[in-house]
C-alpha positions as CSV (number, residue, x, y, z in Angstrom):
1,X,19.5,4.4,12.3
2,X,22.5,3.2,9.7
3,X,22.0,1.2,7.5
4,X,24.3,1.7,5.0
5,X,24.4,-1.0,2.0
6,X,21.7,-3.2,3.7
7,X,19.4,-4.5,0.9
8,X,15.9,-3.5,2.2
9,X,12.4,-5.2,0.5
10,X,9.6,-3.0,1.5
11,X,6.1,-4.1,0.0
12,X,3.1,-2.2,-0.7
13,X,5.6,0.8,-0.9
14,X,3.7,3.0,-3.5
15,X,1.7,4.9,-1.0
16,X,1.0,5.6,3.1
17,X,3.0,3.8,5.1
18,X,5.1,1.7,2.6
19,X,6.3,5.2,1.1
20,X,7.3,6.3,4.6
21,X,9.0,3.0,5.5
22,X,10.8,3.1,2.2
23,X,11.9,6.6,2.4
24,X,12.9,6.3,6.1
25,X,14.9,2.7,5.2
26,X,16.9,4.9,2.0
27,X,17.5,8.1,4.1
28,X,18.8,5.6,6.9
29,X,21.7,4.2,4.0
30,X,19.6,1.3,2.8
31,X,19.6,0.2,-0.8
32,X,15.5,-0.1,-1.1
33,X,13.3,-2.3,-3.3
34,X,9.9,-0.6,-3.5
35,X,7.3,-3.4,-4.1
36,X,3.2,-2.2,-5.1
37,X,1.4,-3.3,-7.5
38,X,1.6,0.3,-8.9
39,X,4.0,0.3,-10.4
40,X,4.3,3.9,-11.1
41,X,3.5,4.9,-7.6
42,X,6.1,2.8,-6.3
43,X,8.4,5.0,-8.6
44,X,7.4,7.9,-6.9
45,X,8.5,6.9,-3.9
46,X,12.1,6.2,-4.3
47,X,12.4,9.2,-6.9
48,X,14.4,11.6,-4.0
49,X,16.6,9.0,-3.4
50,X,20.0,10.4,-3.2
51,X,21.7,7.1,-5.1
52,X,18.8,6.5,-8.3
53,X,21.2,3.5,-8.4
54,X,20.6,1.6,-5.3
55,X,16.6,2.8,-4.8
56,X,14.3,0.2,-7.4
57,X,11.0,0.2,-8.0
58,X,9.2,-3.0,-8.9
59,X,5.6,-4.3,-9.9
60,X,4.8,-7.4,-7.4
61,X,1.6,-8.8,-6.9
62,X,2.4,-9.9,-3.2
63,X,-0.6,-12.4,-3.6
64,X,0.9,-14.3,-6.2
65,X,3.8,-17.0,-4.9
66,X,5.4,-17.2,-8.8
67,X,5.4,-13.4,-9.0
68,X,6.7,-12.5,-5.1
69,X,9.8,-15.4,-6.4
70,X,10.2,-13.8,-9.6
71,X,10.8,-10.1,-8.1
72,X,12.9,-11.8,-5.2
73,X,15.1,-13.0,-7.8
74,X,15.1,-9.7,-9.9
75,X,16.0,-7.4,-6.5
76,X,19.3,-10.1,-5.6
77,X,20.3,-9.9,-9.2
78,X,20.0,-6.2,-8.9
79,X,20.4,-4.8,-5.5
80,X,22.1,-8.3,-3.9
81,X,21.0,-10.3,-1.0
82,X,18.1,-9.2,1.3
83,X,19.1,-8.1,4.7
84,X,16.0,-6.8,5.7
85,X,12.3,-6.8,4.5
86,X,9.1,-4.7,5.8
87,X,5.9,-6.7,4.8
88,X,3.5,-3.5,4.9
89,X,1.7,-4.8,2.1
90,X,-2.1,-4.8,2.8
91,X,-6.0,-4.1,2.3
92,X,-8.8,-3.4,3.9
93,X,-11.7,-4.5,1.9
94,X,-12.5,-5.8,-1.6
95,X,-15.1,-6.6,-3.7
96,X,-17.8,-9.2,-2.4
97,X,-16.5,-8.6,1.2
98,X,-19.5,-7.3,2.4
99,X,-18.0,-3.7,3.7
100,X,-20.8,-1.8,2.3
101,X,-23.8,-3.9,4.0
102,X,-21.8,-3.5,7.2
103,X,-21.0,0.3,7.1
104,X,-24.8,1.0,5.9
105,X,-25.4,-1.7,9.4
106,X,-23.3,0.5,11.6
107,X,-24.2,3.4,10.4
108,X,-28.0,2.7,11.4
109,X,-26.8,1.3,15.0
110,X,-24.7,4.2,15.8
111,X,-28.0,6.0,15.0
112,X,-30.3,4.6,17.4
113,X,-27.8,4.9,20.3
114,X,-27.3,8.7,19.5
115,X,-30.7,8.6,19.9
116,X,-30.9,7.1,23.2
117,X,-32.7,4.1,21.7
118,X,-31.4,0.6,22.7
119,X,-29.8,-0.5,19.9
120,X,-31.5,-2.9,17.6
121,X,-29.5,-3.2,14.7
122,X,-26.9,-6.3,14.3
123,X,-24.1,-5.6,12.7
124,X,-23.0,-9.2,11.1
125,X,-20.5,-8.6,9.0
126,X,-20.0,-12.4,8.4
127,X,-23.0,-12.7,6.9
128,X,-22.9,-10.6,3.5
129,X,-19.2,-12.0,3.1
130,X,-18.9,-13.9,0.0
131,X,-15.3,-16.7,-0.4
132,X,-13.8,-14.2,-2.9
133,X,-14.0,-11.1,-0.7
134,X,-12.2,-13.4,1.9
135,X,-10.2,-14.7,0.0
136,X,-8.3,-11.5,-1.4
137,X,-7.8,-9.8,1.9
138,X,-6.4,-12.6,3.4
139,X,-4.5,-13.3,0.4
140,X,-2.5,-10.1,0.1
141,X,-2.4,-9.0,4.1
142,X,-1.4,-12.9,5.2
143,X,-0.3,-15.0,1.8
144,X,1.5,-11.7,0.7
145,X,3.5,-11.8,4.1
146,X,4.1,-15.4,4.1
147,X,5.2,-15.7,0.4
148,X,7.4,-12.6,0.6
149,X,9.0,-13.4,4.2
150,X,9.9,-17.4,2.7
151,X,11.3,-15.6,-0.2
152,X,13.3,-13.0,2.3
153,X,14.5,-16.1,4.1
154,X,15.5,-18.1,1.3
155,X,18.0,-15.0,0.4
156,X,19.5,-14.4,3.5
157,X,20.0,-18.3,4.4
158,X,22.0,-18.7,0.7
159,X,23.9,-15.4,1.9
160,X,24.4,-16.6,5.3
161,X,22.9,-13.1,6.3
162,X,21.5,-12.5,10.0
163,X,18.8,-10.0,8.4
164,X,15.5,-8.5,9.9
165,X,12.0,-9.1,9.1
166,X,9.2,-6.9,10.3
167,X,5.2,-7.4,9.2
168,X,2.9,-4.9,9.6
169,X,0.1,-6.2,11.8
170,X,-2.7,-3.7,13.6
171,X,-3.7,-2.7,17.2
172,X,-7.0,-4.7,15.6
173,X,-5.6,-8.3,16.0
174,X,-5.9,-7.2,20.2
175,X,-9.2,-5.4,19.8
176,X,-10.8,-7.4,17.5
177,X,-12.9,-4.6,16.5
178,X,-12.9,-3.8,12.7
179,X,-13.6,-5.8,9.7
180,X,-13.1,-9.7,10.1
181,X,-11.0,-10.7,7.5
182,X,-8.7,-7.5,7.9
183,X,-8.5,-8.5,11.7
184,X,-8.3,-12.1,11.3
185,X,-5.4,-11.4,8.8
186,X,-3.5,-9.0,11.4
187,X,-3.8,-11.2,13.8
188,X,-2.8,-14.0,12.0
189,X,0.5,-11.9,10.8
190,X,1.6,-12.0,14.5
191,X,1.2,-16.0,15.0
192,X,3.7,-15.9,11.9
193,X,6.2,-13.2,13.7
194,X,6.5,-15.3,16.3
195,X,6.8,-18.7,15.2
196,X,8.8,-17.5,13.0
197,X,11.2,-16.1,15.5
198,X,11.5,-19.2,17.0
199,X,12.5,-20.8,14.0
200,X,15.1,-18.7,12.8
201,X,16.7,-17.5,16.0
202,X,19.4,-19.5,16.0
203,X,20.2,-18.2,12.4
204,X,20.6,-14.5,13.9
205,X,17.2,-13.3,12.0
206,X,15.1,-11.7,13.4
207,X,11.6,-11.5,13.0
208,X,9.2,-8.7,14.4
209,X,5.9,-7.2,13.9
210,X,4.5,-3.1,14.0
211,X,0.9,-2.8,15.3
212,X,-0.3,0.5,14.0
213,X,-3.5,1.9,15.2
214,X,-5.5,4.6,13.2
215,X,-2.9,5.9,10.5
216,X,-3.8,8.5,8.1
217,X,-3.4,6.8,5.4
218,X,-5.3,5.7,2.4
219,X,-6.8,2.7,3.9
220,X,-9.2,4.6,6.1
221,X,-10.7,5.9,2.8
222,X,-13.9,4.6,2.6
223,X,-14.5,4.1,6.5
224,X,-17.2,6.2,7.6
225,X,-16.4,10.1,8.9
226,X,-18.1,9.5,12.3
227,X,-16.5,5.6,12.7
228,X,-13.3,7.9,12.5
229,X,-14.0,10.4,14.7
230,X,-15.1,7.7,17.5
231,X,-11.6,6.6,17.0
232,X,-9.4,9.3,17.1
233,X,-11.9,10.2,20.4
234,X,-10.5,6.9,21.5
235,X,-7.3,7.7,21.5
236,X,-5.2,9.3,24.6
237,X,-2.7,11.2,22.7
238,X,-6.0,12.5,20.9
239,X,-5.3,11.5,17.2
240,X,-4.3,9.1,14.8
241,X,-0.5,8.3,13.6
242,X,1.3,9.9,10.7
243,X,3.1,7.0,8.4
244,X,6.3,8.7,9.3
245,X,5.6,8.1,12.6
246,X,5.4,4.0,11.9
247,X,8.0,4.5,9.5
248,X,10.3,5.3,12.5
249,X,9.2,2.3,14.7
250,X,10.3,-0.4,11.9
251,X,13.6,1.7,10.9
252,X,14.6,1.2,14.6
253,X,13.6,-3.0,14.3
254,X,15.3,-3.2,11.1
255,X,18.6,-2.0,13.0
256,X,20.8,-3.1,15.0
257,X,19.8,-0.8,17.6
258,X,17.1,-3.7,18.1
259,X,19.6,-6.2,18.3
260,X,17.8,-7.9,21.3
261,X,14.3,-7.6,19.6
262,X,12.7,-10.7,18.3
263,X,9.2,-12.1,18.3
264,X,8.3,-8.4,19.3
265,X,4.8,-6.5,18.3
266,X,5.7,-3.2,18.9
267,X,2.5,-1.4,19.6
268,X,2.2,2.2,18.2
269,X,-1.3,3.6,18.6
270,X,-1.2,6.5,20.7
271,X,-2.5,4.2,23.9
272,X,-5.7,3.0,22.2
273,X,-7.1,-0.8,21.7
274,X,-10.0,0.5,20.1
275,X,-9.1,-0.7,16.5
C-alpha cells in the first residue's frame, strides 16, 4: 500500500505488533512516529528505516493526556501533520489486577475437568481485582486510545487532512473470554471506532478498528502454556497470528485502498471467537 509522505503515529511501537505496524507503515512510504514508553525499544524499531530522517522515535506515556499532547506537538513540529495513526498501544495485566489468583483459579479448574471431575472451582476474576489494577489497564488500552485519537483529530482538523484512524481492539471484546479489564477495554475501543466514525465522516476521516485473536507477541507472556494451547486448538487455521500478519490488515485501513472502510472491525483471528 503507498503511502508516501503520509505522517503515521503508531503507539506502543517498541515491540510485537506496534514494531510490525510501524515497519509495514515506513516500508509502505510513510514518515513514522514510533510511540512506547521504551524509549529505546521504540528506536529499534525504526532503525532500518531507509530515510533515518522521516522515521522518529519518541517516549509517550499514552496514559498520560499532558504527555500524549506534548509528543503530538513534538511529531507535527517534526514530521508535520498526522494523516494517519494506529492506536496499538496496550496491556494485559498489572499489578493489583488480580491475574495471578485467577491463573492459579484456572489452572485448578482445568484440572478437575481433565480429570473427569465436575468442575468445582470458580474462577472470579472480579473478585481479587483491586481499583489500581483496573485502573491502569483501562488507562493505557482505552484512555491511551482516546487521548491519542483526540490528539490525531485535532491535527488533521487544523490541517484540513481526511486522515485514518485504526485502534487495536481483540477478537475478546466478541468472546468475552479473557481477563475483564483487558476485554472490557477492547470492547470499549470499538464503541469509540464507531462513534467516532460517525462523527467525523463527514470530515473524510476515517475511523476503524483491528480485532486480533492469539498473536505471538509479548503479551501472551505470562498466560499459562496449556491456556495457550487450548487456544491455538481453538483455532481453524490451527495457530495463532504473526504481528506481520496484523501489521498487514491496518496498512491496508490506513490506505486508500480502504477508501469505503469506516466504523469497520476487521476481524483477523484465524476463524476463532475463543479469545
Amino acid at each position: 500500500m503507498q503511502l508516501a509522505g503520509r505522517v503515521a503515529v503508531v503507539t506502543g511501537a517498541g515491540q510485537g505488533m506496534g514494531r510490525a505496524i510501524a515497519q509495514r507503515l515506513a516500508a509502505g512510504g510513510a514518515k513514522v512516529a514510533a510511540l512506547d514508553l521504551n524509549f529505546e525499544q521504540a528506536q529499534e524499531s525504526v532503525a532500518g528505516c531507509a530515510d533515518p530522517s522521516v522515521c522518529m522515535a519518541y517516549a509517550c506515556n499514552v496514559s498520560d493526556s499532558n504527555a500524549v499532547n506534548e509528543t503530538f506537538a513534538a511529531v507535527e513540529s517534526t514530521l508535520g501533520p498526522v494523516s494517519i495513526l494506529v492506536n496499538n498501544a496496550g496491556i494485559g495485566r498489572a499489578p493489583g489486577d488480580g491475574s495471578d489468583q485467577m491463573y492459579e483459579l484456572m489452572g485448578k479448574r482445568n484440572e478437575e475437568m481433565a480429570n473427569g471431575e465436575e468442575p468445582k472451582t470458580h474462577v472470579d476474576h472480579i473478585v481479587f481485582m483491586e481499583d489500581e489494577g483496573w485502573r491502569d489497564v483501562m488507562g493505557v488500552n482505552l484512555d491511551g486510545a482516546f487521548y491519542c485519537t483526540r490528539a490525531a483529530v485535532r491535527s488533521m482538523v487544523n490541517a484540513d487532512i481526511k486522515g485514518s484512524i485504526i485502534s487495536i481492539s481483540s477478537t475478546a471484546a466478541q468472546s468475552g473470554e479473557g481477563p475483564v479489564h483487558y476485554v472490557t477495554s477492547k470492547a470499549a475501543i470499538v464503541g469509540l471506532t464507531r462513534a467516532l466514525a460517525r462523527e467525523l465522516g463527514s470530515r473524510g476521516i476515517r475511523i476503524n478498528a483491528v480485532a486480533p485473536g492469539p498473536t505471538n507477541t509479548p503479551i501472551m507472556n505470562g498466560i499459562p502454556e496449556q491456556w495457550i494451547k487450548d487456544m491455538e486448538a481453538a483455532i481453524p487455521l490451527g495457530r495463532m497470528a504473526e504481528p506481520n500478519e496484523i501489521a498487514d490488515a491496518v496498512s491496508w485501513l490506513a490506505s486508500d485502498a480502504s477508501s469505503m472502510c469506516t466504523g469497520s472491525v476487521l476481524v483477523a483471528n484465524g476463524g476463532s471467537y475463543f479469545f
